[in-house]
C-alpha positions in Angstrom: 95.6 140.2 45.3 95.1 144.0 46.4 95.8 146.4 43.5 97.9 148.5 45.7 100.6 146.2 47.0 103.4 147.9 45.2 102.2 151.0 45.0 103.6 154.2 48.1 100.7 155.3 49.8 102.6 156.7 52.9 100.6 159.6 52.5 102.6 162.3 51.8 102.8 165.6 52.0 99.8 165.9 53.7 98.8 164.6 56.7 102.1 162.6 57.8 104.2 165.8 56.7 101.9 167.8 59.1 102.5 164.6 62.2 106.2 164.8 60.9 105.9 168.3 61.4 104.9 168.4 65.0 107.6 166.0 66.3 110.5 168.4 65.6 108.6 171.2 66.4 110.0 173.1 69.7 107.2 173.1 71.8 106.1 176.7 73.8 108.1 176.8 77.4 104.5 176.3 80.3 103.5 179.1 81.9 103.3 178.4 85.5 106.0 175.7 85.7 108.3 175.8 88.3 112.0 176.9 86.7 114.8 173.9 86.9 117.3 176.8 85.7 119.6 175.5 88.4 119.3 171.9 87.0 119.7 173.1 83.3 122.7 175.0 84.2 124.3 172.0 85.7 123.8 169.9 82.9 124.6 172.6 80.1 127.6 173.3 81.9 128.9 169.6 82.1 131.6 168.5 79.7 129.5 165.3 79.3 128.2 165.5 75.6 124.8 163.8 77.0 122.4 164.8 79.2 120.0 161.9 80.5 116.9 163.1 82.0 115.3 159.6 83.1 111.9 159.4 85.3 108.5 158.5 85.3 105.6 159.8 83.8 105.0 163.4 85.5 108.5 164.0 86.9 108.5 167.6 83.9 111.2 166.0 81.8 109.3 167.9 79.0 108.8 170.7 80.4 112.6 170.8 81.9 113.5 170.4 78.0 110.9 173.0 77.1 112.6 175.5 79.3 116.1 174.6 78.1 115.8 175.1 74.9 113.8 178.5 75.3 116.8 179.6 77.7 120.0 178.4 75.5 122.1 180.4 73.2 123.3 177.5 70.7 121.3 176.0 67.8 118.6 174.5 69.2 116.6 171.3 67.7 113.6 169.2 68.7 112.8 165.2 68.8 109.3 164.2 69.8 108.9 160.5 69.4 105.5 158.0 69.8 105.1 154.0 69.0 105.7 154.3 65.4 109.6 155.6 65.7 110.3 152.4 67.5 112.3 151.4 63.9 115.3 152.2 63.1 114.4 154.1 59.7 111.8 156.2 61.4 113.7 156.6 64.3 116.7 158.1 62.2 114.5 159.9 59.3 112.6 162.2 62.6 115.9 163.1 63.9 117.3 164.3 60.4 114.4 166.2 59.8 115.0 168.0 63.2 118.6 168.3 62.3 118.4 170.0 59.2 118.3 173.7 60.7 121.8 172.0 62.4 123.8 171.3 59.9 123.2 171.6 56.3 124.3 168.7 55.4 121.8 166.9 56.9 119.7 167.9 54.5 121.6 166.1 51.5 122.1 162.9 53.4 118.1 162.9 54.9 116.3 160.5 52.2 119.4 158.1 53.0 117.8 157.0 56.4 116.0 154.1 55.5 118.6 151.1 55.3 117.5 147.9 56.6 119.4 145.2 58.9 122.6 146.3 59.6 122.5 148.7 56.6 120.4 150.9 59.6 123.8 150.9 61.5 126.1 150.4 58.8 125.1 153.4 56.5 122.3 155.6 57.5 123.6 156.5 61.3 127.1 157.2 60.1 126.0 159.5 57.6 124.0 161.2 59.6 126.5 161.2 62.4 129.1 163.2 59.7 126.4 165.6 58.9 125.8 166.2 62.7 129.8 165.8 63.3 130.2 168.8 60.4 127.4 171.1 62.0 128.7 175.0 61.6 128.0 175.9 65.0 127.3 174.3 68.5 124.1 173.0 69.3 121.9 170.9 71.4 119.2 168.4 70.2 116.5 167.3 72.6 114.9 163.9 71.9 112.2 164.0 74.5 110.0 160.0 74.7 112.8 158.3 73.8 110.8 155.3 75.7 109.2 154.8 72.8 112.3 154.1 70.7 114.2 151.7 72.8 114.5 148.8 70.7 118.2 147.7 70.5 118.0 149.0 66.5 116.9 152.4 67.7 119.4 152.5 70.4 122.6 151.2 68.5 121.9 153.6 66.0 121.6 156.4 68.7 125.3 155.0 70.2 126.3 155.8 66.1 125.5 159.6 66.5 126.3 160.3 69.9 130.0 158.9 69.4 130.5 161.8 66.9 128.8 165.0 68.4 131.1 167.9 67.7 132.9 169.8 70.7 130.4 171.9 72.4 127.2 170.2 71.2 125.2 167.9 73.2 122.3 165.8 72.8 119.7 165.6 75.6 117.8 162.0 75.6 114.4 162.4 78.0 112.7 159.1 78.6 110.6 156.9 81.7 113.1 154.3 81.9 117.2 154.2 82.5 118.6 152.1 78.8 121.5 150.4 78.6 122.9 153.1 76.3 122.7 155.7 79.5 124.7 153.1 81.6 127.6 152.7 79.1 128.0 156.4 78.6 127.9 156.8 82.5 130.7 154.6 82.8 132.8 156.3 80.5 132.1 159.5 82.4 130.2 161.5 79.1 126.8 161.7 80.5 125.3 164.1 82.6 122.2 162.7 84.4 119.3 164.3 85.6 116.8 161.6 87.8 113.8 161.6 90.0 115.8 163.0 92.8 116.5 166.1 91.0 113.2 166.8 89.4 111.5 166.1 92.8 109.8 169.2 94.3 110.3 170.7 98.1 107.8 173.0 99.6 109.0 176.1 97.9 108.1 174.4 94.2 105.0 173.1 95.7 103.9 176.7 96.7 104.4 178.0 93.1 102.7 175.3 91.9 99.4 176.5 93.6 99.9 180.2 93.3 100.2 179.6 89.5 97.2 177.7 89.8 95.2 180.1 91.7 94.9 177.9 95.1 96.6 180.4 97.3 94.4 179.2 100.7 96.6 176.4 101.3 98.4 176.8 104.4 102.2 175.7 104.7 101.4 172.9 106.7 98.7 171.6 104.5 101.2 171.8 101.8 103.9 170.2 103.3 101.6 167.4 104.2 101.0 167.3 100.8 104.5 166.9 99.1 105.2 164.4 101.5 102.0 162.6 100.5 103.0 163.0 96.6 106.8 162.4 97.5 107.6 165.7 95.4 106.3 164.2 92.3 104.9 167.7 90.1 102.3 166.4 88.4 100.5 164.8 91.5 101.4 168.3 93.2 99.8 170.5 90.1 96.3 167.7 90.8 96.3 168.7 94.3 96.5 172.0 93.1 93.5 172.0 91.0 91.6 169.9 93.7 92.1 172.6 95.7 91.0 175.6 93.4 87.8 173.7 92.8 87.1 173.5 96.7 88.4 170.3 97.4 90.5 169.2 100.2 93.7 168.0 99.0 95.5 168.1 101.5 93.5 164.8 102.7 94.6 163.1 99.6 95.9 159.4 100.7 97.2 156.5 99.2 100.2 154.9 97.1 101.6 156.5 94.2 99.6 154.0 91.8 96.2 155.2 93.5 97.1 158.7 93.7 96.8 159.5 89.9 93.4 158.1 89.2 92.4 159.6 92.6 93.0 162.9 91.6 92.5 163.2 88.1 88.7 162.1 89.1 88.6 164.9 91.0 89.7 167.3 88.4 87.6 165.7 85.7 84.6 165.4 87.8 84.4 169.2 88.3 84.0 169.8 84.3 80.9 169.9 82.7 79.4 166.5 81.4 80.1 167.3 78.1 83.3 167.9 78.7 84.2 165.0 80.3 82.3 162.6 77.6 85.1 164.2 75.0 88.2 164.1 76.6 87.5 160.6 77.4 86.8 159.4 74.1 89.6 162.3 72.2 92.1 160.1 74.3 92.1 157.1 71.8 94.2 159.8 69.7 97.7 160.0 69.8 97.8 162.8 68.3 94.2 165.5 68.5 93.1 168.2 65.8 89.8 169.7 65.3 88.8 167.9 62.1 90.3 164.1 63.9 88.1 164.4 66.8 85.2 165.6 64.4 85.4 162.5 62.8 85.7 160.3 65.3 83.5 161.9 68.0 80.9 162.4 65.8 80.3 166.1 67.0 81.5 169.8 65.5 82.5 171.8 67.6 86.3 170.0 68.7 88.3 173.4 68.0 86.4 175.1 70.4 86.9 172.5 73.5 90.3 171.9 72.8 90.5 176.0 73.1 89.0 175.8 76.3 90.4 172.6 77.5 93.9 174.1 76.5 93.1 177.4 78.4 91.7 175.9 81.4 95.5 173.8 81.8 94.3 170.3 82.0 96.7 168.3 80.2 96.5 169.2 76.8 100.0 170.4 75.0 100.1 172.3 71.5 102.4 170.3 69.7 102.4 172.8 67.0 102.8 176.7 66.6 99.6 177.3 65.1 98.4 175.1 67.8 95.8 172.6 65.7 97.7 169.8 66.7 97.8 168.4 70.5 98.3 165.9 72.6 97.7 164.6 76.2 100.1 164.0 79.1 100.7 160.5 78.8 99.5 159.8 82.4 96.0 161.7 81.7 95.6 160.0 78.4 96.3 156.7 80.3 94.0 157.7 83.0 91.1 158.8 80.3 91.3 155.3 78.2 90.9 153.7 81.6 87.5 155.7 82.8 86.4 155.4 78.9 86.2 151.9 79.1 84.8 151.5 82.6 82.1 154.2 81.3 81.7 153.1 77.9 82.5 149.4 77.7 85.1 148.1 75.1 83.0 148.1 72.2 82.6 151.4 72.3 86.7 152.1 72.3 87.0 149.5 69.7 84.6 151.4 68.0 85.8 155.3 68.3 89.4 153.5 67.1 87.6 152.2 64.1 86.2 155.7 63.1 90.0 157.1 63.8 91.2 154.4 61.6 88.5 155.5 58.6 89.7 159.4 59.5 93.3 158.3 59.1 92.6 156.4 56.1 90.9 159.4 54.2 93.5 161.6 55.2 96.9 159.2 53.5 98.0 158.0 57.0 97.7 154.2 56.5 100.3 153.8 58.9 98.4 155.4 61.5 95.2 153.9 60.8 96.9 150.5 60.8 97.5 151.5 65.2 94.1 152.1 65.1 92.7 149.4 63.9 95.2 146.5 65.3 93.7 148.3 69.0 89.8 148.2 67.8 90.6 144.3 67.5 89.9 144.7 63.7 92.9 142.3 62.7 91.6 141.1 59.1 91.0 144.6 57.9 94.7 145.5 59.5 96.4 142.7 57.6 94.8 143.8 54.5 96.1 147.3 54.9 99.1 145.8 56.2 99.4 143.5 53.2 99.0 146.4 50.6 101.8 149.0 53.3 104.3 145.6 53.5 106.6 146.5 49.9 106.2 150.4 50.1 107.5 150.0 54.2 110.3 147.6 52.7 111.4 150.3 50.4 111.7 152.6 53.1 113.4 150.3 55.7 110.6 150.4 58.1 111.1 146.8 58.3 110.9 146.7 62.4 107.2 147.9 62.0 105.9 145.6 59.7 107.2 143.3 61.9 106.0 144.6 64.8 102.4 144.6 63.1 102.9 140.9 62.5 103.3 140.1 65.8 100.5 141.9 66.7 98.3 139.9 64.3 99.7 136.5 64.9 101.0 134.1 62.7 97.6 132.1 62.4 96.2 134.8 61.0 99.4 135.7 58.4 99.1 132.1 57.6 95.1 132.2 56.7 95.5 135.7 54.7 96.9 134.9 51.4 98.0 138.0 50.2 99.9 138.9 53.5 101.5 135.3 53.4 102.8 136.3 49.9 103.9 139.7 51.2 105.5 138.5 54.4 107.4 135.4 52.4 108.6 138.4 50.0 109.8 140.8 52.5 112.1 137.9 54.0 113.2 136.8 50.7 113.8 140.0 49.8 116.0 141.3 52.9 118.2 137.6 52.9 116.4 136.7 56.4 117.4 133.0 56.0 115.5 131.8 58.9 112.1 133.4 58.2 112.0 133.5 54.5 112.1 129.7 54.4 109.7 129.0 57.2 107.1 131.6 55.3 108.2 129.9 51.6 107.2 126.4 53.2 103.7 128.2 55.0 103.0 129.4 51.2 103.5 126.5 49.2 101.5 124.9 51.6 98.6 127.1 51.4 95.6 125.3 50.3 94.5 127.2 47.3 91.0 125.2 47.4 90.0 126.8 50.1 90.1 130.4 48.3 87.2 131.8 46.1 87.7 130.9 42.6 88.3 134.5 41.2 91.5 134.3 43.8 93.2 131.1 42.8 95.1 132.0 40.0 95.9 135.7 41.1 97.2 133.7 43.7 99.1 130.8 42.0 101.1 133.3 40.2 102.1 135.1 43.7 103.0 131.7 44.7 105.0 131.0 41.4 107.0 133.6 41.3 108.5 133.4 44.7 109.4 130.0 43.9 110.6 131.4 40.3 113.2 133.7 42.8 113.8 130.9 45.4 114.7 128.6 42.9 114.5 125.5 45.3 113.0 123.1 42.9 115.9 123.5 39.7 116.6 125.6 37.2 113.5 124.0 35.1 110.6 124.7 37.5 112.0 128.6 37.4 111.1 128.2 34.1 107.5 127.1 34.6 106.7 129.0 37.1 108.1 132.4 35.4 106.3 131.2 32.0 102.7 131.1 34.3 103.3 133.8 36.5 103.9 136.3 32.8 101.1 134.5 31.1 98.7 135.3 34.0 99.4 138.6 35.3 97.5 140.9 33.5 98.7 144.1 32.3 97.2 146.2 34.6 98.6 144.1 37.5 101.0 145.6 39.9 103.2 142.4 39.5 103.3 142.5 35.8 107.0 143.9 36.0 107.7 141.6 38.6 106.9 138.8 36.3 108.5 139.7 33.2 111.7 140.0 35.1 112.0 136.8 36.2 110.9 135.4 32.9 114.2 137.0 31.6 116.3 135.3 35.0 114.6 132.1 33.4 115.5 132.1 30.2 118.9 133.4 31.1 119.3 130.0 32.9 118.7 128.3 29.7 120.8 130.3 28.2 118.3 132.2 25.5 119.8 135.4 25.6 117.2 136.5 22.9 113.6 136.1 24.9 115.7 137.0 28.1 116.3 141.2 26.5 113.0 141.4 25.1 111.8 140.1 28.4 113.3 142.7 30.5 113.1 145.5 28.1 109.3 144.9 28.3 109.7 144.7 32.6 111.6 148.0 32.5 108.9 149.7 30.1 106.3 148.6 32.7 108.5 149.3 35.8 108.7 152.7 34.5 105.3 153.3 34.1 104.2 152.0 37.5 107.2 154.1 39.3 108.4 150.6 40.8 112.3 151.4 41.5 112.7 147.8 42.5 112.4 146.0 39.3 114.9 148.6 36.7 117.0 148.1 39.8 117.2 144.3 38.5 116.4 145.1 34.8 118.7 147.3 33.2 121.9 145.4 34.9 120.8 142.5 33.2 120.6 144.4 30.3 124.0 146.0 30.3 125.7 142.4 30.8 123.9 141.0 27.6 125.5 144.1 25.7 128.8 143.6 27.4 128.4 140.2 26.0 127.9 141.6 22.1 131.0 143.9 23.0 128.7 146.7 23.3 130.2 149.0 26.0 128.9 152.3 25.0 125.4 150.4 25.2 126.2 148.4 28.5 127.1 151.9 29.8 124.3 153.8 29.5 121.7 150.8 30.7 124.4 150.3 34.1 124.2 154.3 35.0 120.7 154.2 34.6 120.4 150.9 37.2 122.5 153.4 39.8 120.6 156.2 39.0 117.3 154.5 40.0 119.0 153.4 43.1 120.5 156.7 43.8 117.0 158.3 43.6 114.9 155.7 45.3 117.6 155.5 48.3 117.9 151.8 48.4 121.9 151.8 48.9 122.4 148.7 51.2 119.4 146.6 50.0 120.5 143.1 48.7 118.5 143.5 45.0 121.1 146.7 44.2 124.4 144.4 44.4 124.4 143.0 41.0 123.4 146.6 39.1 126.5 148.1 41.2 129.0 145.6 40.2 128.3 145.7 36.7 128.7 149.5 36.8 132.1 148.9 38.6 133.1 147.2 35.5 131.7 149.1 33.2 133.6 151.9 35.4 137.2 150.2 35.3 136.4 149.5 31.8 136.4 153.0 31.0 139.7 153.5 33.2 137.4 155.7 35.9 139.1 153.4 38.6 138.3 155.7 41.3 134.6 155.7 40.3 134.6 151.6 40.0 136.2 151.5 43.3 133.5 153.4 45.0 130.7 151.1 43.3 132.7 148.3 43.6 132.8 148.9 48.0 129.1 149.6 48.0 128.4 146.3 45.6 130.8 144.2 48.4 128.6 145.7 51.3 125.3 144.9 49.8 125.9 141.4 49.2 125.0 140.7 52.7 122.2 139.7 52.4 122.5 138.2 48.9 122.1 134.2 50.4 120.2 131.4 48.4 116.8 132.8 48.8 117.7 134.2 45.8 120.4 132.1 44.5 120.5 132.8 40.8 120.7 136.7 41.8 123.2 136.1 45.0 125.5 133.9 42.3 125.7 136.0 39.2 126.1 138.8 41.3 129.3 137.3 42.8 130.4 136.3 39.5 130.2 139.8 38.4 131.9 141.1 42.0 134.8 138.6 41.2 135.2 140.2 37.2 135.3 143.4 38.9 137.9 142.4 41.4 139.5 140.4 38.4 139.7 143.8 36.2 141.7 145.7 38.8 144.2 142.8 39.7 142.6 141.7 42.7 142.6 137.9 42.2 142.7 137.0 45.6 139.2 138.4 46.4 138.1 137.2 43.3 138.7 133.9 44.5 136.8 134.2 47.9 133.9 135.3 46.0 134.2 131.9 43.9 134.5 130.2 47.6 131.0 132.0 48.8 129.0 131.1 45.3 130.5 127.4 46.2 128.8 127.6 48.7 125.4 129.1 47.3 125.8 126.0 44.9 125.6 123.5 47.7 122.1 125.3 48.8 120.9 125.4 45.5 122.8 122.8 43.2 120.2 123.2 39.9 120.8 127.1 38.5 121.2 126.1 34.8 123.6 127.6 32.6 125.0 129.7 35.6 127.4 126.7 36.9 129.0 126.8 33.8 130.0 130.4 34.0 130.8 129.8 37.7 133.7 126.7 36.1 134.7 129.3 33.1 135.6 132.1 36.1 137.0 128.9 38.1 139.1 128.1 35.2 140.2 131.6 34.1 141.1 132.1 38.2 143.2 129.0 38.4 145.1 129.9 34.7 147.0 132.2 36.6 149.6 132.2 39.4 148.4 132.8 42.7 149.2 136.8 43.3 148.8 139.4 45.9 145.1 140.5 46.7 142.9 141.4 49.5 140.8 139.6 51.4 137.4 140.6 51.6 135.2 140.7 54.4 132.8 137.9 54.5 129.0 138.5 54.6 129.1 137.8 58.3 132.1 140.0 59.0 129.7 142.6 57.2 127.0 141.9 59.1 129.0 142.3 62.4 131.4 145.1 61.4 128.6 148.0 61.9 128.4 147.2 66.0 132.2 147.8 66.3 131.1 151.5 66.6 128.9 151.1 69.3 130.2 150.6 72.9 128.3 147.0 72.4 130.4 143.9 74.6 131.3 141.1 72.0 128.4 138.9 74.4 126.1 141.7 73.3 126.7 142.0 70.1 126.1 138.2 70.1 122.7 138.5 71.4 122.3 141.6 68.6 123.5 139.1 65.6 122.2 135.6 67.3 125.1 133.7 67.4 127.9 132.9 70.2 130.3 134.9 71.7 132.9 132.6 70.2 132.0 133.5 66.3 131.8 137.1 67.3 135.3 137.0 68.7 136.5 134.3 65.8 134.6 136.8 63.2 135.8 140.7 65.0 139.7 139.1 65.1 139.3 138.1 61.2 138.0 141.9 60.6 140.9 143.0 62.3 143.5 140.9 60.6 141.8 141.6 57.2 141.9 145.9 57.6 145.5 145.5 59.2 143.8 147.4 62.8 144.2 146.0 66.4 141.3 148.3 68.1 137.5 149.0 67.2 138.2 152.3 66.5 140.8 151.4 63.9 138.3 149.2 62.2 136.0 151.1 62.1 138.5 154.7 60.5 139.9 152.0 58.6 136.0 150.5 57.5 134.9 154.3 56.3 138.3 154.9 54.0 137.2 151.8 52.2 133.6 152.8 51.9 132.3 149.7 54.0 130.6 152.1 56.5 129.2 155.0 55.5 129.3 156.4 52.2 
């Protein structure tokens, strides 16, 4: 097992603060480009809220944006997205830290944008969307490559903030390709949009073109032959241009527009030095460029000189930065150089010059990056072990879309023949509720053949093994207790799992009902949580301690253990995750105990929302956290939801028929319900109505948000007209007003 599966190594401040940097930087308006100011003012002028600049590569979307924000007079802020924001938590923690200078409450509500699931949609994008929708002062917020964040997460959660922007604001999306998103705000008449037509260049932007670039011998003929030729397109324009400044002919450029591109940028590149032309081919395999990573991976010295020059010299290379020692390429040059490298250099040399970027990224706390690197240089084992040791820490921060992203990149033969990702990838699933995958993955794991593992790896790995099986509890109550037993007796003390294993050896002998081993058990787990910084495990522990106080009719005690289990989820930012619902219920009733009925109430909403995913993957946790919603509900009068709680761990029971002492408690609360007369209540929403109620903000068709959730259109109906009846609405937008007063969206 790696030694750093548990532990953060995202690599921060350093470099990913300075790559975090440089997306929300506003980059420096291009000297030389033609001015849209007539296409700006059209669209800042427009009472549409959003301003969709869609075209392909080379059309000056950027540089449109560039211009904009140098030119307008409200608060200004700047989105710059690559691959890795194509998750809903990334996507949403870059935007916030661009927002910040917006509103200042985005900076209070910032580490809150990494839920997972529909948590994503359900809490993060809302409170962000209040910050935004509080915001002093107009602005405008440009999110320029939003290509790169158009999976359906990324782009429901953009529907979240854009239905809130405050009058006078407006958010400008840039991207190569038209999303559905665009299409539903066109039809309800709030987008402005701004497409290859307009961006198009005549003659006149042509001839600027080339005067800027110093190729003023080109008749007016010749030119027009040439716009016609490139169909207006700048960026094939601004080639001819430098074609012609080096003594070329372009106006006898021919062929389609997927020839022209190559065409010319061979003649531009040709016309540089040798050396010049060796490093920007090989600098291309970088995202992002700096001095000291093409260094490294170039194996030379002397990067910050050529970038310099190369920057000076106007071929493709954009300062993403102020103190301009961060770049990158135009995507169509980069594209172009990656193609030449490998015709020049053969794909073991790529694969090798993404290796070396890997190693730089590694050295410098970017696993994440390095992970890119080496998935492109083929190196798939050494990216599942750094995917393997990144999978937990990712979790924590929701960035659940890349790890899966990653695995599909790998394969599932090769997640199936690595051991310690097969343990991560089973966890992860578990972990999050995923029915669907966590089982597939627990059946993959338990039948791993541990034979074929060096010996020093079999038990390491046995334990991994026994205590997702521990937490699964598939086999009965009794086989939690052998695996917990083995899984504490063989992780060593300096293992990162050591905590992990003394808690579940307290959830064992909680089943068979020895309260005593089960507090010194998670005392110990706490004392080692603590001193590995692991948020996850005194999320469990100190709720579980705080019940067996209640039990000795030690409030004051059970008190101070609960706030401590909401303080750790407070500060780690893991509201929404399924492991938090049992520590919030019990501090609703520690709350209601006290006669703080407001405070309870609050805990008591967020305990109800995060039971989503609680399912029998982990079906002593999903119960006893039910039966500790339902005293909650109980305690303020609210039989009736108490009572649908009893009817979801019924059905929990069914999955999972063998949790020990815990049926018994489930027939005393069954007992205790019955006792009385059937009263008034709510009715809560079910996990599924959960699940579902977050899309209600978008613009999403009930067929879509089908397709979003995998099921038919008829549950979706069945389950958005039982929302409706159960928060006393008849419209989305009532449910939703109706979902925030009750703290099921949101805060």
């Amino acid at each position: 097992m790696a030694e750093t599966l548990r532990e953060s190594d995202r690599g921060e401040p350093g470099l990913q603060a300075l790559l975090l940097g440089s997306k929300i930087q506003t980059p420096p308006r291009r000297n030389g480009s033609v001015s849209r100011r007539q296409l700006i003012e059209r669209a800042r002028t427009s009472p549409a809220r959003v301003v969709a600049v869609t075209a392909p590569a080379g059309y000056g979307k950027s540089t449109l944006l560039a211009e904009w924000a140098a030119t307008d007079t409200r608060n200004v802020a700047w989105v710059s997205l690559d691959r890795s924001d194509d998750d809903p938590a990334s996507f949403l923690s870059v935007i916030a830290a661009a927002s910040v200078s917006l509103a200042p409450s985005v900076d209070a509500v910032m580490a809150d944008m990494r839920g997972v699931g529909a948590s994503a949609l359900g809490r993060s994008a809302p409170l962000l969307a209040g910050a935004l929708a509080a915001a002093p002062q107009s602005f405008v917020l440009f999110i320029d490559d939003l290509h790169w964040a158009d999976s359906p997460g990324c782009q429901d959660a953009l529907e979240v903030l854009l239905t809130r922007l405050p009058e006078g604001s407006q958010v400008v999306l840039a991207g190569r390709r038209e999303l559905p998103l665009v299409a539903r705000l066109r039809v309800a008449g709030d987008a402005e949009e701004i497409t290859v037509a307009d961006l198009s260049l005549d003659r006149a932007g042509a001839r600027t073109i080339f005067d800027e670039a110093g190729a003023v011998d080109v008749g007016d003929a010749d030119l027009q032959s040439i716009v016609e030729r490139c169909e207006g397109w700048p960026t094939g324009l601004f080639l001819c241009a430098l074609v012609a400044r080096s003594g070329g002919d372009a106006a006898s450029v021919t062929g389609d527009d997927r020839y022209l591109a190559d065409y010319l940028y061979r003649e531009c590149v040709m016309r540089l030095p040798e050396d010049m032309q060796e490093f920007l081919r090989r600098a291309a395999v970088l995202e992002q460029l700096s001095a000291p990573s093409c260094n490294a991976v170039l194996g030379i010295e002397d990067s910050r000189a050529r970038l310099r020059e190369i920057e000076a010299a106007n071929l493709f290379l954009v300062a993403v930065d102020r103190r301009r020692s961060w770049y990158r390429l135009h995507a169509l040059f980069q594209e172009f150089l990656l193609t030449d490298l490998e015709r020049a250099e053969g794909a073991a040399a790529v694969a090798e010059l993404h290796r070396r970027a890997a190693d730089w990224h590694d050295a410098n706390d970017a696993p994440a990056q390095a992970v890119e690197h080496l998935l492109h240089a083929g190196e798939f084992e050494r990216a599942a072990d750094r995917i393997a040791d990144l999978s937990l820490p990712m979790y924590q921060m929701g960035e659940v879309g890349t790890i899966t992203r990653w695995l599909s990149a790998l394969g599932d033969d090769l997640v199936l023949a690595h051991p310690s990702l097969l343990v991560i990838v089973t966890w992860t699933a578990v972990l999050l509720g995923d029915v669907p995958a966590g089982e597939r993955w627990a059946r993959s794991l338990n039948a791993f053949d541990i034979g074929s593992l060096p010996e020093e790896y079999r038990v390491p790995f046995e334990s991994a093994r026994a205590m997702v099986r521990a937490a699964m509890c598939e086999q009965g109550h009794a086989q939690v207790v052998a695996d917990a037993a083995f899984a504490v007796r063989h992780e060593p003390v300096t293992s990162p799992w050591r905590d992990q294993a003394l808690h579940l050896w307290g959830e064992a002998c909680l089943l068979v009902d020895d309260t005593a081993a089960a507090k010194t058990a998670f005392e110990e787990a706490i004392d080692v949580a603590t001193i590995m910084g692991n948020s996850d495990t005194l999320i469990l522990s100190e709720p579980e301690l705080a019940l067996l106080a209640i039990e000795s009719g030690q409030w004051a005690t059970a008190a101070e253990h609960a706030d401590r289990g909401v303080a750790v989820i407070d500060e780690s930012h893991m509201d929404g995750y399924p492991t938090t619902t049992l520590a919030l219920a019990v501090a609703a009733r520690v709350a209601f105990h006290a006669g703080d009925r407001e405070r309870g109430g609050g805990l008591l909403a967020r305990a109800m929302r995060s039971r989503v995913g609680c399912t029998h993957l982990l079906s002593h946790l999903s119960i006893r956290a039910r039966i500790q919603l339902a005293v909650a509900h109980v305690a303020v009068g609210d039989r009736s939801a108490a009572r649908h709680l009893v009817r979801e761990i019924d059905d929990l029971v069914r999955r999972r028929p063998d949790v020990g002492v815990v049926t018994a408690q489930v027939q005393e609360l069954r007992a205790a319900l019955d006792a009385e007369p059937a009263a008034g209540g709510s009715v809560p929403l079910t996990p599924a109505e959960l699940r579902l109620l977050p899309y209600l903000q978008t613009h999403l068709t009930i067929a879509e948000i089908g397709q979003r959730l995998f099921i038919s259109r008829n549950t979706v109906s069945s389950e958005v007209g039982s929302i409706y009846r159960k928060l006393a609405v008849t419209t989305r937008n009532g449910a939703v007003e109706r979902a925030r007063a009750l703290g099921l969206l949101g805060e």
